[in-house]
C-alpha positions as CSV (number, residue, x, y, z in Angstrom):
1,X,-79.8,173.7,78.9
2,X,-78.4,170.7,76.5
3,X,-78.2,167.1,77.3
4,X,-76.0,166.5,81.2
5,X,-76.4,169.9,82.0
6,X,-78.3,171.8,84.9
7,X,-78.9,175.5,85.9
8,X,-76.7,176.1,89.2
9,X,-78.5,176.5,92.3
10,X,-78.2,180.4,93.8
11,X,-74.7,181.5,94.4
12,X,-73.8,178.4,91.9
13,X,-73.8,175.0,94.0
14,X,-74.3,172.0,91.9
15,X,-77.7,170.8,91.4
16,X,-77.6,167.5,92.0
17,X,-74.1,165.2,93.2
18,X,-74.0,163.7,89.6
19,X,-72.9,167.3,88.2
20,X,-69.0,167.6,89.1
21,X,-68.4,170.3,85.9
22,X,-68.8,173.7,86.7
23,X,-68.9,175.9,83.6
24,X,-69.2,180.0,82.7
25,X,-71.9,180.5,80.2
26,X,-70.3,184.2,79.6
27,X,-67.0,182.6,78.9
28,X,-67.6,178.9,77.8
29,X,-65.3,177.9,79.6
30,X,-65.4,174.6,82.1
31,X,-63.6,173.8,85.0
32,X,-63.3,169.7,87.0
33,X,-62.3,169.3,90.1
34,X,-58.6,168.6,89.8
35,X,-58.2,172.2,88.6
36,X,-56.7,174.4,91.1
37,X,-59.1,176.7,90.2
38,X,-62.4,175.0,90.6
39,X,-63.4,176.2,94.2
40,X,-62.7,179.9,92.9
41,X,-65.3,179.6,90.2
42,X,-69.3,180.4,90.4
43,X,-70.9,178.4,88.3
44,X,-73.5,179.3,85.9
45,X,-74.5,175.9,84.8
46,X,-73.2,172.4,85.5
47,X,-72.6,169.8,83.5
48,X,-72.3,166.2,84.3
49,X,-69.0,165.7,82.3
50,X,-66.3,167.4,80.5
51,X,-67.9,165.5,77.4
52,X,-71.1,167.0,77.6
53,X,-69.5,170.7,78.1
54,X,-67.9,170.2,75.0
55,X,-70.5,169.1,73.1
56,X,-72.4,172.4,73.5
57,X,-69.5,174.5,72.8
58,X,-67.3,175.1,76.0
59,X,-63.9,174.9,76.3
60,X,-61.6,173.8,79.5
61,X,-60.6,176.4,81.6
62,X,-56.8,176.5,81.5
């Protein structure tokens, strides 16, 4: 885990309220709230913000 990131809790619930990103470690890909896809997604890891997602590598999930 880097910097504003957190293992997801079993079947992928956010860790803590302060983690809103939800990322795929297979795909590196990240997903916020306002996409229409984010309750469709299991996290594998969450990240507190799109910034710090990126700055290990993941991409937004389009």
């Amino acid at each position: 885990n880097g910097p504003g990131s957190s293992m997801s809790l079993p079947g992928g619930g956010s860790p803590a309220p302060e983690f809103n990103v939800k990322a795929s470690v297979t795909a590196l890909r990240y997903c916020t709230k306002d996409n229409p896809q984010f309750d469709r997604i299991v996290a594998e890891v969450w990240f507190r913000t799109p910034s710090d997602a990126e700055r290990v590598g993941f991409r937004v999930l389009s």
